[in-house]
MIBA-303827 format. One record per atom (N, C-alpha, C): residue in three letters; z, x, y; residue number from 1; atom name. Coordinates in steps of 0.001 Angstrom, whole numbers. Layout:
N
 resn      c3      c1      c2 resi name
  ala       Z       X       Y  NUM   CA
...
***
This chain:
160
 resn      c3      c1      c2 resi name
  unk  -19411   85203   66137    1    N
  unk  -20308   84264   65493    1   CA
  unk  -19539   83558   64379    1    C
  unk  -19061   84606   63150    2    N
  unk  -18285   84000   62245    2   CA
  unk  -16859   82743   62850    2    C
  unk  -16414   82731   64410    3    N
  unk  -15543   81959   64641    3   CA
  unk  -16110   80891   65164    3    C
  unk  -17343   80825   66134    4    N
  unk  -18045   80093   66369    4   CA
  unk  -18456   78824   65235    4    C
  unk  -18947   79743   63913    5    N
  unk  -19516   78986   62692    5   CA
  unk  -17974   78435   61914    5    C
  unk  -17129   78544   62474    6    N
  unk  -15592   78008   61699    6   CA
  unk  -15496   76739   62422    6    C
  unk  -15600   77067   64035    7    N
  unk  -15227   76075   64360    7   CA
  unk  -16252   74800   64688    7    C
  unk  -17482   75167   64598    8    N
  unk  -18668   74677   64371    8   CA
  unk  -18345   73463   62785    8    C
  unk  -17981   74547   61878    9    N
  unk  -17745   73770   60942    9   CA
  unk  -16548   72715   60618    9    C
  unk  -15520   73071   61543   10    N
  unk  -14273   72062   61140   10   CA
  unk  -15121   70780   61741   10    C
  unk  -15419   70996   63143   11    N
  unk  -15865   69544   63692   11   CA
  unk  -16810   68945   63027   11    C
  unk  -17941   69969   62387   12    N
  unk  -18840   68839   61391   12   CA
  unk  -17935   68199   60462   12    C
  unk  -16883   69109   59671   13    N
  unk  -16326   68355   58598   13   CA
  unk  -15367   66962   59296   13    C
  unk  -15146   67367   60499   14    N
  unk  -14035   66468   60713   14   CA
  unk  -15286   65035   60870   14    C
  unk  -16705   65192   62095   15    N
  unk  -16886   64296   61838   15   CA
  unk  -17606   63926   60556   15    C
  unk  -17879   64181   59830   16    N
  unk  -18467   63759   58212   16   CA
  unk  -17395   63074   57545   16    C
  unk  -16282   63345   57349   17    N
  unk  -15241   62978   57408   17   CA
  unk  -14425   61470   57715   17    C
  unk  -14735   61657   58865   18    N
  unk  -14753   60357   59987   18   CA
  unk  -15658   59214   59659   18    C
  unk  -16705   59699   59643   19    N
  unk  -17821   59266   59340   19   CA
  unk  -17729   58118   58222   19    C
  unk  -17045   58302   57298   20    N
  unk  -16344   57790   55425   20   CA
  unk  -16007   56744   56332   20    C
  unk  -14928   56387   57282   21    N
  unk  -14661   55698   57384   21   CA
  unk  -15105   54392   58600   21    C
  unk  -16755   54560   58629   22    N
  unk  -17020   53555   59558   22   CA
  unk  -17356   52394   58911   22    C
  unk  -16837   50841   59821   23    N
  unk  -17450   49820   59085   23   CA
  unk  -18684   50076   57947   23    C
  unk  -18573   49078   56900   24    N
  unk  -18970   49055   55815   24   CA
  unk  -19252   50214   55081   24    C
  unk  -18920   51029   55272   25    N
  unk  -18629   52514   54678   25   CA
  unk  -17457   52414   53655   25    C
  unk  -17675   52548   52036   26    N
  unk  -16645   52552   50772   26   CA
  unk  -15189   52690   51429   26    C
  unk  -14618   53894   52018   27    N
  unk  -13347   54000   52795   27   CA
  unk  -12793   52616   53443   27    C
  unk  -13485   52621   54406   28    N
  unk  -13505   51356   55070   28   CA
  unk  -13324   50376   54402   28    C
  unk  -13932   50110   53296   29    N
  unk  -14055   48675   52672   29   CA
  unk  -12554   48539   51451   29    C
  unk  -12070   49952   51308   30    N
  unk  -10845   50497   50622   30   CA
  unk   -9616   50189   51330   30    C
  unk   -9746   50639   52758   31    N
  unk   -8150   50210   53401   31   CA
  unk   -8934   49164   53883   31    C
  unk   -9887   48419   53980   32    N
  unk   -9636   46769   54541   32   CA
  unk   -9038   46115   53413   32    C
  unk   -9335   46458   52287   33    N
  unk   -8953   45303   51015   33   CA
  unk   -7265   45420   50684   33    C
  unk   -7024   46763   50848   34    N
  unk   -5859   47222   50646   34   CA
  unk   -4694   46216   51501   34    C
  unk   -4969   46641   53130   35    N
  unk   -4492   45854   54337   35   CA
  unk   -4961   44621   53791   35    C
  unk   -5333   44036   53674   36    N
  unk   -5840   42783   53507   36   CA
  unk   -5221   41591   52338   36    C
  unk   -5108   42667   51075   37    N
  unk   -3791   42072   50276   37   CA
  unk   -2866   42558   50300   37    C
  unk   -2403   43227   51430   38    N
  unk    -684   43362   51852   38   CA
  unk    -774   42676   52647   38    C
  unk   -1692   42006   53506   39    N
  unk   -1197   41098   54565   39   CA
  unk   -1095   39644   54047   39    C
  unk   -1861   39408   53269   40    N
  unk   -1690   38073   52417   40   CA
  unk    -777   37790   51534   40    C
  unk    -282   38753   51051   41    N
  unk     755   38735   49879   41   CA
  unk    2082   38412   51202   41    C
  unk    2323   38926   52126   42    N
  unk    3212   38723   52939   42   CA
  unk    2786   37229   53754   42    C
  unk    1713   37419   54000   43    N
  unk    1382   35850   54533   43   CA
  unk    1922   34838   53606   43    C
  unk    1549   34430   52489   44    N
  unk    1809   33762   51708   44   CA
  unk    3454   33526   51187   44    C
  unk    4078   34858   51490   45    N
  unk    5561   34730   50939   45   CA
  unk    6214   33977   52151   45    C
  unk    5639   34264   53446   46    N
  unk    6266   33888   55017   46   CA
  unk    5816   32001   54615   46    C
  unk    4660   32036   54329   47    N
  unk    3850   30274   54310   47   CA
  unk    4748   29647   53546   47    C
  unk    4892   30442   52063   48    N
  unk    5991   29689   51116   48   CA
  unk    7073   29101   51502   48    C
  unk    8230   30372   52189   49    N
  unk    9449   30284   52633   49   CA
  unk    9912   28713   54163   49    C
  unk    8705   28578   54966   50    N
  unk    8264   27550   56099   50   CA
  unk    7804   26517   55132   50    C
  unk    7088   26972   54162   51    N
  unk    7000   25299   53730   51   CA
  unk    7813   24389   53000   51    C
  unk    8381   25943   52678   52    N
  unk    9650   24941   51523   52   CA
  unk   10626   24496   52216   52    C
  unk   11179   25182   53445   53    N
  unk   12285   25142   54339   53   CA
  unk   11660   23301   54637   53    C
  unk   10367   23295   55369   54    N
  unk   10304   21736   55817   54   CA
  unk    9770   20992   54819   54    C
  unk    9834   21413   53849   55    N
  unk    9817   20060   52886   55   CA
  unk   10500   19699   52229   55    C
  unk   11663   20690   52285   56    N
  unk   13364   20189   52127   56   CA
  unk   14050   19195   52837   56    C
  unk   13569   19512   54239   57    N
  unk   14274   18683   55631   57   CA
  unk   13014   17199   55455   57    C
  unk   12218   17040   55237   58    N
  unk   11669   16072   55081   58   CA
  unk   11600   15624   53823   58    C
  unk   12179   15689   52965   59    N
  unk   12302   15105   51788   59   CA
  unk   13598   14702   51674   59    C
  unk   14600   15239   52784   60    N
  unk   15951   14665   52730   60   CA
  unk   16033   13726   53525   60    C
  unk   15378   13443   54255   61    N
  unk   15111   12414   55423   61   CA
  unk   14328   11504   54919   61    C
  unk   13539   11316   53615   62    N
  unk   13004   10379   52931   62   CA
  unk   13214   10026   52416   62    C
  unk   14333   11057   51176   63    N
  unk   15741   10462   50199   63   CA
  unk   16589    9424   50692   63    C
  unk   17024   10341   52014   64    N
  unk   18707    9243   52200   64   CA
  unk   17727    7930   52916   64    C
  unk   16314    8135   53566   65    N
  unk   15650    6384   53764   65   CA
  unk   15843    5548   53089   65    C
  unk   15435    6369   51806   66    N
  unk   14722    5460   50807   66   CA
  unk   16658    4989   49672   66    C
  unk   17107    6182   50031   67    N
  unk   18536    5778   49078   67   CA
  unk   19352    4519   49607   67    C
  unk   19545    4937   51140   68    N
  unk   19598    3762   51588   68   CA
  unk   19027    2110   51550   68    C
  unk   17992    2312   51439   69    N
  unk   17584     691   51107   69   CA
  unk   18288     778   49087   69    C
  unk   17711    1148   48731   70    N
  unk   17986    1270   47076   70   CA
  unk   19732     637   46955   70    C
  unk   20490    1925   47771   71    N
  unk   22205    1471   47543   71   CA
  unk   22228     -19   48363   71    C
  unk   21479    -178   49414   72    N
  unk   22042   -1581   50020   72   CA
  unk   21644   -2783   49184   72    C
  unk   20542   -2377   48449   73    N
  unk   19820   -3286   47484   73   CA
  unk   21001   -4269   45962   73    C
  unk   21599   -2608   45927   74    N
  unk   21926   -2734   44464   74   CA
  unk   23734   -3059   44617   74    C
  unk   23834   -2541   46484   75    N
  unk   25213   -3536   46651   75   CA
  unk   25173   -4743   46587   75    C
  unk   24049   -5175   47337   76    N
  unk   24052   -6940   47539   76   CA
  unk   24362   -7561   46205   76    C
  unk   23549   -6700   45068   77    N
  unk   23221   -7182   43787   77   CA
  unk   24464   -7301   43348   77    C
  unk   25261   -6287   43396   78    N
  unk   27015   -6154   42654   78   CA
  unk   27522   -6817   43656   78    C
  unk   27669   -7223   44725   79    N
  unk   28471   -7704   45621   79   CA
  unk   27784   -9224   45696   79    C
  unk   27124   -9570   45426   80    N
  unk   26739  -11109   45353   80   CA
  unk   27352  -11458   43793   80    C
  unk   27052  -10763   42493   81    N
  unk   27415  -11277   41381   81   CA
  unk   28799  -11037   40871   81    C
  unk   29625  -10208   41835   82    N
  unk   31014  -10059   41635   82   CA
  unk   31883  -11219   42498   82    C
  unk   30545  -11576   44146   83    N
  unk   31277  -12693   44674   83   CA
  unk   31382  -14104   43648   83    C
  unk   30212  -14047   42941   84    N
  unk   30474  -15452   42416   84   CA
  unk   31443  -15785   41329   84    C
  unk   31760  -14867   40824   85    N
  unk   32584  -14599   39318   85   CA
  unk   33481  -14699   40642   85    C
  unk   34078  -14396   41374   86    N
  unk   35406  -14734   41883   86   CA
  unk   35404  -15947   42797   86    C
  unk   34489  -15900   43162   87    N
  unk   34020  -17542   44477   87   CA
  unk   34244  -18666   43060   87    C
  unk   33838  -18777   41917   88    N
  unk   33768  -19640   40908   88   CA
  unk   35690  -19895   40445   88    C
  unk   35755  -18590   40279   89    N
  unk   37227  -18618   39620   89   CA
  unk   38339  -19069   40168   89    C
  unk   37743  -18940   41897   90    N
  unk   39155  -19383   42779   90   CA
  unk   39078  -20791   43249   90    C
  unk   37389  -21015   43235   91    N
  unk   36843  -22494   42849   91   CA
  unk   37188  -23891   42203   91    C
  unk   37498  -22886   40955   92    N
  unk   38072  -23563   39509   92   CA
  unk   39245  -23651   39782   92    C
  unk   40082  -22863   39824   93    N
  unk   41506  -22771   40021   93   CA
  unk   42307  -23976   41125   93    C
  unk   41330  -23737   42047   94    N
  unk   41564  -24892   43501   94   CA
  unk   41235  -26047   43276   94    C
  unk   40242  -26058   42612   95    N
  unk   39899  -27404   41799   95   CA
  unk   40940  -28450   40920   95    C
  unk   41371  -27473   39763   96    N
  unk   42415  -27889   38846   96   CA
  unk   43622  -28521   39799   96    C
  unk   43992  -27330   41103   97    N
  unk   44793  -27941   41770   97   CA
  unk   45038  -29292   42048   97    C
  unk   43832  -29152   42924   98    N
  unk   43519  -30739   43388   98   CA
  unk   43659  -31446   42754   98    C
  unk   42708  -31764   41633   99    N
  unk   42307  -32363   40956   99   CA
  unk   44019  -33251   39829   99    C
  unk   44741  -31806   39912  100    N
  unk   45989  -32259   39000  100   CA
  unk   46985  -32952   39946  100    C
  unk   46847  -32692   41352  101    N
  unk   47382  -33417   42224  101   CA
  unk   46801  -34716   42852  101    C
  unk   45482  -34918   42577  102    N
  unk   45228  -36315   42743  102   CA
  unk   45652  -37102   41438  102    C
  unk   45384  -36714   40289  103    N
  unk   45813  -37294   38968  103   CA
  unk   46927  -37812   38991  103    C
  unk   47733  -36697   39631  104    N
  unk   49654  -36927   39565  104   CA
  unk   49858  -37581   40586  104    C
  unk   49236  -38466   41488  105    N
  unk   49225  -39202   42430  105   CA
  unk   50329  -38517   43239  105    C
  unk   50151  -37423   43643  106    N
  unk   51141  -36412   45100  106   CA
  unk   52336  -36575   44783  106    C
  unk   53236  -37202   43180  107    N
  unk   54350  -37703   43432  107   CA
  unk   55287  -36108   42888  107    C
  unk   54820  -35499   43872  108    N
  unk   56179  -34217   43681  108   CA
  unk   55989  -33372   42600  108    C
  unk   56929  -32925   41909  109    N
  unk   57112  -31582   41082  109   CA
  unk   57568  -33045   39982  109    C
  unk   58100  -32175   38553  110    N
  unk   57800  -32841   37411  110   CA
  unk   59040  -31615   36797  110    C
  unk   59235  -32536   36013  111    N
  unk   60475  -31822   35082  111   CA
  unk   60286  -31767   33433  111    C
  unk   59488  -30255   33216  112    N
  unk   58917  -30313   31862  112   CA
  unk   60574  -30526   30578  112    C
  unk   60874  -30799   30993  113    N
  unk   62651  -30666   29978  113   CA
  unk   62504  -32205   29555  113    C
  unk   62043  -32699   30447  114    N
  unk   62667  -34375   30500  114   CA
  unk   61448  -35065   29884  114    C
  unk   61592  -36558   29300  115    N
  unk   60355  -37766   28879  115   CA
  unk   60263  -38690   30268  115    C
  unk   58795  -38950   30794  116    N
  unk   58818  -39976   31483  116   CA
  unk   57996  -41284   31060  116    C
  unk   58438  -42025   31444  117    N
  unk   57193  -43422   31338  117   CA
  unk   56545  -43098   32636  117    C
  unk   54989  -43113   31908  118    N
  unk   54249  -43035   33407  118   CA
  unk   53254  -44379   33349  118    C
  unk   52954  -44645   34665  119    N
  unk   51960  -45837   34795  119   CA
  unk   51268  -45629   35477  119    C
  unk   49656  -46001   35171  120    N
  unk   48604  -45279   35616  120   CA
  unk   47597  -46599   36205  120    C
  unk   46881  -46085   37452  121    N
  unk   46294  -47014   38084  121   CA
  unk   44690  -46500   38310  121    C
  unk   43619  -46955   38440  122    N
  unk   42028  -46390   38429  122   CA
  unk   42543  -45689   40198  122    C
  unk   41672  -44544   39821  123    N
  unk   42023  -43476   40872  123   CA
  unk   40470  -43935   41961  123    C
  unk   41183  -43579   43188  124    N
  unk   40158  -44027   44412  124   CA
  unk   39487  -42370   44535  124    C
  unk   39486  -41287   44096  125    N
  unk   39586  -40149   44311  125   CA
  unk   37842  -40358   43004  125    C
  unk   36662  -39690   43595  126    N
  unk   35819  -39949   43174  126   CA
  unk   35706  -38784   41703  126    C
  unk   35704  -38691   40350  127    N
  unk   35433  -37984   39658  127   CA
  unk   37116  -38305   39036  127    C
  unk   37821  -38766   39414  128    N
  unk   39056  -38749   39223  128   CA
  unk   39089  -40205   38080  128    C
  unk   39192  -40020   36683  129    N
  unk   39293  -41998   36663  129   CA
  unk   41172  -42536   36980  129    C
  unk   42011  -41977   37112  130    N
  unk   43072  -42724   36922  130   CA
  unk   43960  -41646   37606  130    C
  unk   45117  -42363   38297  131    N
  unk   45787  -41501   38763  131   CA
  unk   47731  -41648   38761  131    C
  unk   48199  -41482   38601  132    N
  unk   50228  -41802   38669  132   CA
  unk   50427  -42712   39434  132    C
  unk   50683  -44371   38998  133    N
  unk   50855  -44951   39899  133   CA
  unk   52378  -44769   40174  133    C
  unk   53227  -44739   38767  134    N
  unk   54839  -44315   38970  134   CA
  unk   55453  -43807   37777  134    C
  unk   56517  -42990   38320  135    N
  unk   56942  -42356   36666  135   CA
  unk   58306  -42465   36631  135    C
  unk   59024  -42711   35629  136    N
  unk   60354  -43016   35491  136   CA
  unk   61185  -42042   34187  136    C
  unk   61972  -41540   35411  137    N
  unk   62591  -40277   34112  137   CA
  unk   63618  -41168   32929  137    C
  unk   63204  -40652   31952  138    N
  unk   63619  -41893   30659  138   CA
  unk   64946  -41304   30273  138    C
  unk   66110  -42207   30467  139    N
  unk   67386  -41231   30471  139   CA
  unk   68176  -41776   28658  139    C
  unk   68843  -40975   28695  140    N
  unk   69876  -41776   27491  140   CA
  unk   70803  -42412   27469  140    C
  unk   70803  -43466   26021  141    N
  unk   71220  -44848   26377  141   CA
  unk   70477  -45990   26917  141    C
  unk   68928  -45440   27347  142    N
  unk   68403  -46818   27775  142   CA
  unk   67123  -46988   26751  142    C
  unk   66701  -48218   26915  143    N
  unk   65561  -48720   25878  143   CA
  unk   64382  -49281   26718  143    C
  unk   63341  -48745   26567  144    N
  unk   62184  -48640   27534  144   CA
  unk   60976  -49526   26658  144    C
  unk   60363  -50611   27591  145    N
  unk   59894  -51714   27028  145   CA
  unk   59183  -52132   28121  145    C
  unk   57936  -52906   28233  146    N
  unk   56874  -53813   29051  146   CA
  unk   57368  -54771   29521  146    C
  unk   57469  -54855   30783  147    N
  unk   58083  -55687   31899  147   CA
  unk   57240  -57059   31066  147    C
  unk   57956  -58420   31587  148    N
  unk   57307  -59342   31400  148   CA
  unk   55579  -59801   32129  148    C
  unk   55707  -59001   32949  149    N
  unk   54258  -59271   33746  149   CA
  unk   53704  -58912   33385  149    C
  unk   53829  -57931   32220  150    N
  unk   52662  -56880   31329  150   CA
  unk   52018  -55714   32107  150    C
  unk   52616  -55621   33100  151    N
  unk   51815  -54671   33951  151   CA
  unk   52895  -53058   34536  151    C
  unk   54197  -53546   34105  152    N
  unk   54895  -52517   34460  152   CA
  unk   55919  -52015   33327  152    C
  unk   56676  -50924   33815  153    N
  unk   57725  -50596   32765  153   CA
  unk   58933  -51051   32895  153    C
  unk   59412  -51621   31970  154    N
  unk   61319  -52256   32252  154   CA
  unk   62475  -51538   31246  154    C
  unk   63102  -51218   31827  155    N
  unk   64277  -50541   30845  155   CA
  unk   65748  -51738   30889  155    C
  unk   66538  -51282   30078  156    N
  unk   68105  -51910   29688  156   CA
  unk   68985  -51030   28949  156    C
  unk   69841  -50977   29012  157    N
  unk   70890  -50395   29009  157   CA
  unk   71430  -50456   27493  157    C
  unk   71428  -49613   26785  158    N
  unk   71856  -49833   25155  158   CA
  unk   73572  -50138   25229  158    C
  unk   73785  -50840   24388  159    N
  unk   75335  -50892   23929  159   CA
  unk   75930  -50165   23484  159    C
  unk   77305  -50451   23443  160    N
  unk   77857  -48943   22426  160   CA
  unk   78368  -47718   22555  160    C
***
């Protein structure tokens, strides 16, 4: 009897026991909450780690979009205002050229050592007023004076 009533009694205790832990039963409601913020605390670290991973990869793919227009923007900007500072300068420069070679009426190179008589005629070259009609390297010993026609240069020969 006494083994009968032992084992009589484990199974009541076991199910009474058991029992603690059926839906909505305190136990129950103890390891659901338990499980429940270990599974979220891990959910959430897994959600974190995926979201940050793609909003890295899509934020770099929106950077270099968006950097791209920005750098092509701000080349044009330096590369248009660096062209003109040099488009102007080589402008100018080509200009003077010209410009000193229509003046000098094409007549060659020039000899800064030496004096010339120059004679100057209204230039056909538009912006230009006057241009070399002729130049005469002024040597020594001669005496340089207005042709009688008034329109040209005449030299003679000094004595002596």
């Amino acid at each position: 009897i006494a083994l009968l009533v032992g084992v009589g009694g484990f199974f009541l205790g076991e199910s009474v026991k058991g029992a603690q832990y059926d839906p909505g039963k305190a136990k129950y409601q103890q390891i659901l909450a338990k499980g429940f913020a270990s599974g979220q605390q891990a959910g959430n670290a897994a959600g974190q780690q995926a979201g940050k991973a793609s909003g890295q990869a899509q934020g770099e793919r929106i950077g270099k979009a968006q950097g791209l227009v920005i750098g092509k923007r701000a080349g044009e900007a330096t590369g248009i205002a660096t062209g003109q500072k040099e488009g102007y300068a080589a402008g100018y420069a080509a200009g003077v050229v010209t410009g000193a070679g229509d003046a000098l009426g094409a007549l060659g190179t020039w000899n800064t050592n030496v004096p010339y008589v120059v004679e100057l005629d209204p230039s056909p070259v538009k912006g230009v007023p006057y241009q070399v009609y002729s130049r005469t390297h002024m040597l020594k010993g001669y005496s340089y004076f207005l042709c009688p026609d008034g329109k040209t240069a005449c030299n003679t020969k000094l004595l002596g």
